[in-house]
N, C-alpha and C positions, 0 to 999 in steps of 0.2 A: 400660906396662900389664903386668899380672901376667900371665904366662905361662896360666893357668887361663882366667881372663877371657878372650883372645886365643883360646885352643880354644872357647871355648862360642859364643864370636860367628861362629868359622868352622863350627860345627855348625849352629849357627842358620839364617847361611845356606844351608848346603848342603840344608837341610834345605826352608829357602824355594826353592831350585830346583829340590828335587825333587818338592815340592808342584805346583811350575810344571807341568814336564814330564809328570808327570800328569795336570793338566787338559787339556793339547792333547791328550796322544792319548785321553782322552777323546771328545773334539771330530772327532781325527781317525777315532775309530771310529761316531760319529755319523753325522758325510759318508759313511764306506765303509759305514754301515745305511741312508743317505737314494738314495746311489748303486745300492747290490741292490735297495731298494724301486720304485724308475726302472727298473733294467733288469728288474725283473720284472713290471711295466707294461706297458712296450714289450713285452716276451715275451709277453703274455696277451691283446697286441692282437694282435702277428702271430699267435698261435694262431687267433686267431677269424676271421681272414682265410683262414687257412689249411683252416677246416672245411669239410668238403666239402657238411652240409647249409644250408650260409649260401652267396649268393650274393657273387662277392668283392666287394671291400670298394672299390668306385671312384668318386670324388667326381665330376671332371669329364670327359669325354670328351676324347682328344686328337685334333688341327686333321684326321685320315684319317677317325676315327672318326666326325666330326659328317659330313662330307662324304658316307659314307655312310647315315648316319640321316635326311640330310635329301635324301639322291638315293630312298631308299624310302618316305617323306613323297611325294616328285612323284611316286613310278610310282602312290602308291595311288590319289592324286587323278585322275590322268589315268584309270588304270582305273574308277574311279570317273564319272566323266562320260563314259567311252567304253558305259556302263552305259544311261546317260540316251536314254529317247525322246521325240524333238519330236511332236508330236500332227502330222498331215496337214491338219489343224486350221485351224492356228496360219498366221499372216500376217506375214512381213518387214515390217518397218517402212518404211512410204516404197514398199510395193509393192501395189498395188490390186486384189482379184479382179475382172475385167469379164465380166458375166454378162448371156446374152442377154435383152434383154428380153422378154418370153411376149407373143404378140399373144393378146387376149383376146376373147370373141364378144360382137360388139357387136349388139342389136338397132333397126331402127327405130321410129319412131310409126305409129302404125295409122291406115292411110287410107281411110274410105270410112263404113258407117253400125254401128248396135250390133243388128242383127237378124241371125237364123239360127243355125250351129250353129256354134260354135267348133272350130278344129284346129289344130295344130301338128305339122308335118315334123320338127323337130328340125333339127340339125346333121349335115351328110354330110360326107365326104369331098370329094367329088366331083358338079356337078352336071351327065349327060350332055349331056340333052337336054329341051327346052322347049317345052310347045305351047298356047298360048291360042286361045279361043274364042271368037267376040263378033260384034255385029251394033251395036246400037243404045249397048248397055252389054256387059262383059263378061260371056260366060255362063259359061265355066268357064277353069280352068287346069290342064294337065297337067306333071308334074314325073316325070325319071328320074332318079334318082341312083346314084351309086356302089355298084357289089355287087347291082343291080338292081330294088331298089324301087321303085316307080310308083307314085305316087299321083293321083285325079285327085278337084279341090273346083272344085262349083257343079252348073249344069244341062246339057243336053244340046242348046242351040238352038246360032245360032250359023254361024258360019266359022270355019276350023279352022285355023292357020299353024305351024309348028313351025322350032328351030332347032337343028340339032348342034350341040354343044361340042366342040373339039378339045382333043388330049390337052396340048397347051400353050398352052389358049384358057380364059377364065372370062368372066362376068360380074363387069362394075366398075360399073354404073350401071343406075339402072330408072327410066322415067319413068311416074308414077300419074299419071291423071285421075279424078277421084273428087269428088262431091259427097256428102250427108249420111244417102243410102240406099245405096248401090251403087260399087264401080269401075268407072267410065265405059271407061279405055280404058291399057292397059301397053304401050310399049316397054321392051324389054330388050338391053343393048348390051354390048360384049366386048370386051377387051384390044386387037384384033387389028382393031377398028374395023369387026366384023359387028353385025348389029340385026337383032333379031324386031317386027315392028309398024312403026308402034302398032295395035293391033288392038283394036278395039271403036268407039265413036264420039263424042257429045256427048248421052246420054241420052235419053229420051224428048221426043216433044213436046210430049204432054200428061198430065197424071196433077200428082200433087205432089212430083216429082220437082227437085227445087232445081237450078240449072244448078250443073256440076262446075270445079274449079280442078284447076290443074295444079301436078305437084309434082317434083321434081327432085332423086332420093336415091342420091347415091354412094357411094363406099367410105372409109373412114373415111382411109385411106393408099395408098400402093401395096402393104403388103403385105397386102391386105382383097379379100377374092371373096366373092361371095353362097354362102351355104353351105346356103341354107334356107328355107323361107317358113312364114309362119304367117296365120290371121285368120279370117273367118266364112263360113259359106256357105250356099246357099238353092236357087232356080231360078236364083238369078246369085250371081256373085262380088260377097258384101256388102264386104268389107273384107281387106284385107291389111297386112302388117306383112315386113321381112326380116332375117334371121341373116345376119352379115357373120363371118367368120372367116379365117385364116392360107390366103394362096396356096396351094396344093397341085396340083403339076401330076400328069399320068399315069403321069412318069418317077419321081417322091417315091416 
């Protein structure tokens, strides 16, 4: 090969190599531009980490951290319901209020006729003392109550019988004789197994006076005392009726 030709081919190449060596560090100045562009990434993230008006930059809590976030979770809750009031209300399951039951005033039926003046005692406390009237039929009834009330229904004839109440005595039972004008004749009887009567009699013997039955009206319970009387009145005791209500001794 001619000497001439032999140099241009080794120009040639050198010339191809150095074309070569060219393109890599091109290449390798690319990497060292794609490399600062990365580290000034990362830089511009730490910065913003680093601002003091940004809150830092924390993805997950570590295993101390949650343990307390969620021991402050239990204190709120429990403060929380240590907050809470049950009503005075309210009833445990499975547990029953027992509430006494109220004795209530119970009245009887009216024994005797529908003439004269109507009256009602009401309800006492208390009733002292008892005194009936009577002969043929009942002429009147006298009643003392608690706090000292007196009242007396009918007329004025008559025999007169009376009975104290003691402070730990009532009436539990009355027995009426009575036909369709008049009360014939009342016993009145007491816890303690005392009785007033019977006082009055078996009505008239002549007149249209109907012969009387007898009637038999207790306490509704043992915890039942007469409390009261009611019904009509004239020159005789037309008719009566009684209030039953709650024991009450003198010591209540």
């Amino acid at each position: 090969m001619p000497k001439e030709d032999h140099d241009k081919e080794k120009h040639d190449h050198d010339k191809h190599k150095h074309d070569h060596d060219k393109h890599k560090h091109d290449h390798d100045k690319h990497k060292h531009d794609h490399d600062k562009h990365k580290h000034d990434h990362d830089k511009h993230k730490h910065d913003d980490c680093q601002d003091s008006k940004i809150e830092p930059c924390k993805t997950e809590p570590d295993v101390e951290e949650k343990v307390e976030i969620e021991s402050g979770r239990v204190e709120q809750v429990q403060a929380a319901m240590g907050s809470v009031k049950i009503s005075d209300n309210s009833v445990s399951v499975g547990i029953k209020k027992t509430e006494k039951k109220k004795t209530t005033i119970k009245t009887s039926r009216f024994l005797g006729g529908d003439s004269g003046t109507s009256f009602d005692d009401g309800i006492h406390k208390r009733i002292l003392q008892i005194s009936v009237s009577g002969g043929a039929v009942v002429d009147s009834i006298t009643m003392l109550y608690h706090g000292g009330q007196k009242v007396t229904h009918g007329g004025k004839g008559g025999d007169e019988k009376t009975l104290l109440i003691g402070g730990d005595e009532y009436v539990n039972e009355v027995v009426v004789r009575a036909n369709n004008r008049c009360v014939q004749q009342l016993t009145f009887k007491t816890n303690k197994g005392r009785k007033l009567g019977p006082v009055g009699g078996k009505g008239f013997a002549v007149g249209n006076f109907r012969k009387g039955e007898e009637y038999t009206l207790t306490a509704p319970s043992s915890e039942y005392m007469l409390k009261g009387i009611k019904g009509r009145k004239d020159k005789y005791l037309d008719a009566i009726a009684l209030h039953w209500g709650k024991v009450v001794l003198e010591d209540d």
